[in-house]
N, C-alpha and C positions, 0 to 999 in steps of 0.2 A: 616191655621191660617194667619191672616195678621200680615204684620212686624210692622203696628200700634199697634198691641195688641201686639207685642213680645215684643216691646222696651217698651211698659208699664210694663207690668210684669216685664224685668229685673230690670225698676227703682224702681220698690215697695221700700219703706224700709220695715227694720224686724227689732224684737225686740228678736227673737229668742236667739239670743247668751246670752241675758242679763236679759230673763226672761223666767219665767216659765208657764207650762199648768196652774198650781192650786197655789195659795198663801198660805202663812198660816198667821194665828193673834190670838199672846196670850191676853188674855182679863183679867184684872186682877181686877175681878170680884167677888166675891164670892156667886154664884148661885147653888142651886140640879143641878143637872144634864139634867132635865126635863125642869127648863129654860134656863140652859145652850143653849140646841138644840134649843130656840124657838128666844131665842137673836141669834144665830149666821144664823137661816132662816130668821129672820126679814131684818137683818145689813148687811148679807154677803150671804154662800151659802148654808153650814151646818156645825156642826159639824164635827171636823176635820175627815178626813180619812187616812189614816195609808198604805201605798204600798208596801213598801219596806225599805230595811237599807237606803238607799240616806234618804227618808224622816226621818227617825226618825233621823238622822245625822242631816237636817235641824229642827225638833223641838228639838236637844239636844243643839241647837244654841240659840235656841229664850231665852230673855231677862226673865227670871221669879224674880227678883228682890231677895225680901227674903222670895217668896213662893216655896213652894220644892215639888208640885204636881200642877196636872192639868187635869179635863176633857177630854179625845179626845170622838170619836164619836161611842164606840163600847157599845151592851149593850145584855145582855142574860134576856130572859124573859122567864115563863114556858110555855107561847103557842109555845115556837121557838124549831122547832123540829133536831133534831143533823143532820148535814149534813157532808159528807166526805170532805173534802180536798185537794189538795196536796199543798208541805211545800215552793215550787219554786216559786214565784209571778209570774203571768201570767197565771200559767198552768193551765187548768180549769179539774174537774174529767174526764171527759168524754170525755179529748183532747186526739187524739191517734200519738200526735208526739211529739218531743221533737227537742232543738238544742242546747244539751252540750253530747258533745260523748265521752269525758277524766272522766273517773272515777276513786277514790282512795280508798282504801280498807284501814282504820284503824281499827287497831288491838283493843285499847285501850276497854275497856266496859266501856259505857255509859247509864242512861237512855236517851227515846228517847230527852226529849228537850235538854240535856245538848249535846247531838246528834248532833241534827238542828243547837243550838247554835255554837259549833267547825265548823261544815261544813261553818256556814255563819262567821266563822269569817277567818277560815282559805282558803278556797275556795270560791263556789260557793253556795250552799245547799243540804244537800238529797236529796237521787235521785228522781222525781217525772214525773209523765207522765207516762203513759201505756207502750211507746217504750222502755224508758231508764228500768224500770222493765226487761222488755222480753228481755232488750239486749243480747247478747251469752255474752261479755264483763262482765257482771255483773254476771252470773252464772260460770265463770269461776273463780272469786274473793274468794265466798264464799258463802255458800249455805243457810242461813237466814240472809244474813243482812237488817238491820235498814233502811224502805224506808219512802220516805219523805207523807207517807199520814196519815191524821190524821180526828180525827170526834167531831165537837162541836156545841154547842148550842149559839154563838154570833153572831151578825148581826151590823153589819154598818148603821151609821143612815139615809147617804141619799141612802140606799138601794143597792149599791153596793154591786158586789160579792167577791171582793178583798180576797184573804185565808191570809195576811201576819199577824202575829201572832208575840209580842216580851214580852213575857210575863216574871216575876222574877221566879227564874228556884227551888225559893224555896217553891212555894204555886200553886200545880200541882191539888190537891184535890181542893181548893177551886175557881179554876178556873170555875166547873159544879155548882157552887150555884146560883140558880135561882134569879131575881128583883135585881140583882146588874150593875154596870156600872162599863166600865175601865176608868183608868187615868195611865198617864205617871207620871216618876217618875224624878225628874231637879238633876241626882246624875250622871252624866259623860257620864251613859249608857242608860238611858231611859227607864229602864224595866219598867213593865205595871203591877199593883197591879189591883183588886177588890175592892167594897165596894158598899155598901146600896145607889143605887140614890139618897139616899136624904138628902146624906152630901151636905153642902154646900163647891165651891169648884172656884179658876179660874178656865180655858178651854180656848180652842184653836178651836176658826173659820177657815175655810176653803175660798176661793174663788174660786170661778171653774171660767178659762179664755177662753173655750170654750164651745160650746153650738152647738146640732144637730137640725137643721132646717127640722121638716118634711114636707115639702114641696119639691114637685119636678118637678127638673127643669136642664136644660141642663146646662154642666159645667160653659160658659161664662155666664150664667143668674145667676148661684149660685155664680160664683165669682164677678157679680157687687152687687146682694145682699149682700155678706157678707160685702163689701166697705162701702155700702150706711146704712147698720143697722149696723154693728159692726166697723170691723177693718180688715179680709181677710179672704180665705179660711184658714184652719188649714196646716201647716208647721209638719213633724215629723222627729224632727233630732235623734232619738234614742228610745232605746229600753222600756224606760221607758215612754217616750212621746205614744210610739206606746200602748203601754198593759192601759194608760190612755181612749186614742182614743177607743180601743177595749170596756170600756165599755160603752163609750155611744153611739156606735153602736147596740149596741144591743138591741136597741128601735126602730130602724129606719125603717122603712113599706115601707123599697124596698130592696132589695137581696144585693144593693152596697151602697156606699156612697161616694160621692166626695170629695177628699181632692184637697190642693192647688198643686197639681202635673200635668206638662203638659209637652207638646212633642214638640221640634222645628226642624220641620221636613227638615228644608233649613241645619239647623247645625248638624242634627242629635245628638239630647241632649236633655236629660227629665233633667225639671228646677221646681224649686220650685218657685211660684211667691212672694213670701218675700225677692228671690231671696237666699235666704242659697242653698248653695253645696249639692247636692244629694250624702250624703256619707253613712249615714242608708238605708238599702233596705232590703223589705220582699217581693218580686214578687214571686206569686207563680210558676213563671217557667220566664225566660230571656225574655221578650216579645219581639217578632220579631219587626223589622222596616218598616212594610209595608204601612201603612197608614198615612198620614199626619196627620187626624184630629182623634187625641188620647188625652187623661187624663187620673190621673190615679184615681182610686178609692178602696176602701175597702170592701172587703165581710162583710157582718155586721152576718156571721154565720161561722160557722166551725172554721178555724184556725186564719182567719181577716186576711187576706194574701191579695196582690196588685194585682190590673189584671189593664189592659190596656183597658179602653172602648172608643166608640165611643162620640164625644162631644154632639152629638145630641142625644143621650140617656138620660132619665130623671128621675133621683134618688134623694133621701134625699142627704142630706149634712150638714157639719161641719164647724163652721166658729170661729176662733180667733175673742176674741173680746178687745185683745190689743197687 
């Protein structure tokens, strides 16, 4: 790598500390549900999407004036057939790792959502993932306890597989009734009611701030392209940004994909070209220091873990576009 392109990169600015992957925008609107989705693909990106507590922390913020619901983007319809879950964002069924090894054993009886609900309020969440099951740790606790997988019929509108579920922990039955749409609820907590799409209602747009480029091209071609069309390669300071990235990997039509991570082989230091500190990491093993001419990239299958490729290798990629 030359030290012309290193001192570029370190000077990039970022905007990382002070913004986010996805936006959101309440719309204070009163539309079905049906236009709800078609204003916010026109305007923005989609209907909102739902990840985690942080998010629903940020829609329990946004401004609803003196309306006390809202649209988000989940919706169950009878062709949509029940798929399993687990209760942990990120973990996808058929993952067979996990990375929370501290587990607690509550005595109390629960059903399961009022379950999920204590673990995420008090911890982390039920236990979820193949490993964290078959732990020895967890059969040594208690010998049926309450794990975090569950099976439903709703879908995310811009088709996301996201499992995060925050639903009113008093309307378990009418969560399976078919041709209905969710909404957030503007009451402290944000629980998620049902109802007939074709209330009229506000709702909450989405903005998606990056975008996977399928095209493929060697890391310093994908990072002047993302310059020259967006704003830079994608930056991932955390675990939330990371399980964002993972899904739109998952489109990508080559085995990796490059993020904005590269190697300075004269300092020996992997740097992010937003220039943010490399203090999030998911390598899937310490990647040795042998080669000068490294970046890093994303498996866009299995666990989306980091490998060290060659910069002449030529992959999809991810790019910020502010």
């Amino acid at each position: 790598m030359q030290w012309s392109l290193i001192l570029l990169f370190l000077m990039a600015q970022c905007c990382f500390m002070d913004c986010q992957l996805y936006e959101f925008h309440y719309i204070n609107e009163n539309k079905t549900w049906t236009e709800a989705q078609q204003y916010c693909r026109e305007k923005h990106t989609d209907l909102v999407t739902v990840t985690n507590m942080k998010d629903m922390k940020r829609l329990i913020n946004i401004s609803a004036e003196d309306q006390s619901e809202a649209w988000i983007g989940l919706i169950n319809k009878p062709e949509f057939n029940r798929t399993w879950f687990w209760s942990l964002p990120g973990v996808e069924f058929d993952e067979k790792t996990n990375t929370t090894h501290k587990y607690h054993f509550i005595e109390e009886r629960k059903s399961w959502q009022k379950a999920q609900s204590y673990c995420r309020e008090k911890h982390t969440d039920l236990i979820s993932g193949t490993k964290q099951v078959l732990d020895g740790e967890v059969e040594k606790l208690m010998d049926q306890p309450y794990i975090g997988l569950f099976r439903d019929t709703w879908r995310w509108s811009d088709g996301s597989s996201f499992s995060f579920r925050h639903w009113n922990l008093q309307c378990n039955d009418e969560q399976y009734i078919s041709d209905q749409c969710a909404m957030t609820k503007f009451d402290g907590e944000g629980r998620w009611t049902n109802m007939s799409c074709d209330n009229e209602k506000p709702f909450i747009c989405y903005d998606d701030n990056v975008i996977l480029i399928k095209e493929n091209k060697t890391w310093e071609d994908a990072l002047y392209y993302c310059r020259d069309h967006h704003h830079d390669l994608v930056t991932i300071t955390n675990m939330d940004d990371q399980r964002w990235i993972q899904e739109k990997v998952k489109e990508a039509s080559t085995d990796y994909v490059w993020m904005g991570l590269s190697y300075a082989c004269t300092l020996d230091l992997w740097f992010w070209v937003s220039d943010e500190v490399v203090r999030y990491k998911t390598w899937a093993s310490n990647p040795p220091m042998d080669d000068c001419d490294m970046s890093g990239a994303m498996e866009t299958g299995g666990e989306h873990q980091w490998f060290k490729r060659n910069d002449a290798e030529k992959f999809n990629f991810i790019c910020s576009k502010k």
